[in-house]
C-alpha positions as CSV (number, residue, x, y, z in Angstrom):
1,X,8.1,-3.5,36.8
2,X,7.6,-2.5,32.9
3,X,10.9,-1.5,30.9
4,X,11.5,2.2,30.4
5,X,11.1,3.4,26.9
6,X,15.2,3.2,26.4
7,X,14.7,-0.3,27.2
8,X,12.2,-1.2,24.6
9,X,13.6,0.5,22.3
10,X,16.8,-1.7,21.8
11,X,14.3,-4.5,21.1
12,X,14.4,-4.3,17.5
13,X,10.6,-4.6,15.6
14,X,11.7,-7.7,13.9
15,X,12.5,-9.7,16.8
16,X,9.1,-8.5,18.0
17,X,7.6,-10.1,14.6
18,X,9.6,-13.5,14.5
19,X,11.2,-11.5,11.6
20,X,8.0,-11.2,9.5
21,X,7.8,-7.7,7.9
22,X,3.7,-8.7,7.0
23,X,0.8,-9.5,8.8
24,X,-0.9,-12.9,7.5
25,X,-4.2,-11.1,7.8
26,X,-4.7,-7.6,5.6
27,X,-7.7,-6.8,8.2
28,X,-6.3,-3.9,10.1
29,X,-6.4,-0.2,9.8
30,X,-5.6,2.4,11.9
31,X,-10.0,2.1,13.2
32,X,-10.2,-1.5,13.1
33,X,-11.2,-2.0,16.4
34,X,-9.9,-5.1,18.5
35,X,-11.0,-7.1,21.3
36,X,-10.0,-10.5,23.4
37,X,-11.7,-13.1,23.0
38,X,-9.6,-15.3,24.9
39,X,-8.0,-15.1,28.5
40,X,-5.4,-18.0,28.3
41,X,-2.0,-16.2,27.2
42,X,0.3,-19.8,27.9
43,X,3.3,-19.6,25.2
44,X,2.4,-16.4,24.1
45,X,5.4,-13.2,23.8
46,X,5.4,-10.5,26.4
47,X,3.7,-8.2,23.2
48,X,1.0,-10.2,22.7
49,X,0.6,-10.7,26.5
50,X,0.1,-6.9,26.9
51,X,-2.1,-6.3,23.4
52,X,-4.3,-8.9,25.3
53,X,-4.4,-7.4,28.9
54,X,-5.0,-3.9,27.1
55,X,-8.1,-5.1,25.2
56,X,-9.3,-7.1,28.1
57,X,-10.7,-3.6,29.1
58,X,-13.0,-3.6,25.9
59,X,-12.3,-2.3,22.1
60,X,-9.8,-0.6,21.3
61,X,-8.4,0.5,17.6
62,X,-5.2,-0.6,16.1
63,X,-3.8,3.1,16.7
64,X,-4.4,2.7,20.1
65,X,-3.3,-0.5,20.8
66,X,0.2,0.8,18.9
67,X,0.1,3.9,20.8
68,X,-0.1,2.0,23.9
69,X,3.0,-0.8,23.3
70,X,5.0,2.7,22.0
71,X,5.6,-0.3,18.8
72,X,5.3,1.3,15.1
73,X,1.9,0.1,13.4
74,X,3.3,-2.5,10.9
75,X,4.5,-4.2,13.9
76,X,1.1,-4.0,15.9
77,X,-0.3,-5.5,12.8
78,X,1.7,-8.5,12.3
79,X,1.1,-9.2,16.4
80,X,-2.5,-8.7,15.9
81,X,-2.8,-11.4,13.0
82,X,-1.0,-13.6,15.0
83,X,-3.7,-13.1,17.6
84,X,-6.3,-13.4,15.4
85,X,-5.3,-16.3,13.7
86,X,-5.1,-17.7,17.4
87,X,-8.9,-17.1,18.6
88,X,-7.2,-14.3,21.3
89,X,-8.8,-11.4,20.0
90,X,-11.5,-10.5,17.4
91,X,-12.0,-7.6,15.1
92,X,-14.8,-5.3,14.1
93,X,-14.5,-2.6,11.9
94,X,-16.9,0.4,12.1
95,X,-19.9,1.2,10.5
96,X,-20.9,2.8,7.2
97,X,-19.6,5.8,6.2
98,X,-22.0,8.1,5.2
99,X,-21.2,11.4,4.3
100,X,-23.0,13.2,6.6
101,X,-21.2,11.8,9.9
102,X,-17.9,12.2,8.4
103,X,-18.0,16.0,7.5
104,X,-19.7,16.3,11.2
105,X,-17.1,14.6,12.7
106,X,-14.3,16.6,10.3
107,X,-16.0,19.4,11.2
108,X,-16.0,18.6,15.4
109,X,-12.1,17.6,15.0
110,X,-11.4,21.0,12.8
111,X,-13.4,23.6,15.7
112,X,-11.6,21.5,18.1
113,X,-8.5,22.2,16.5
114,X,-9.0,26.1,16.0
115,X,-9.7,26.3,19.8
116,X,-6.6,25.0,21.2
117,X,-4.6,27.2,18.7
């Protein structure tokens, strides 16, 4: 049975983080993409058990893994270091931006946009 969103909430982000307001690792933004790399999860917090079992399915990005654990993103990141710094999950980041996909894909997100308004 998973807690219900009133239950989560009264778990407070620091106790989530061990108290750590930073992530060792300043790898992550909001496209960083993440991944398991490892299946054990012995002594690891329920969090970290659930970022794990979510990216079992393949990559996800940091907003979606944050999205997913309803957990603001400065806490996602400090769980994801501890991952990383583990061996449980790897990152990549995407490729190089050129300027030609971005104003596409501005362009796709702006039409898109326009049509549900």
């Amino acid at each position: 049975m998973t807690p219900s969103r009133r239950e989560r909430a009264l778990v407070r982000p620091h106790v989530v983080t061990g108290g750590r307001a930073r992530p060792t690792r300043n790898i992550f933004d909001l496209v960083t993409l993440v991944m398991a790399a490892r299946t054990d999860m012995t002594g690891l917090s329920p969090e970290k058990r659930r970022v794990l079992e979510l990216c079992r399915g393949g990559a996800l990005s940091v907003a979606e893994v944050a999205g997913h654990l309803s957990l603001p993103l400065s806490v996602v990141k400090v769980l994801l270091s501890d991952l990383v710094d583990s061996g449980h999950i790897v990152t990549r980041v995407g490729g190089p931006d050129d300027g030609e996909t971005s104003t596409r894909l501005l362009q796709e997100v702006l039409n898109g946009l326009r049509a549900r308004l």
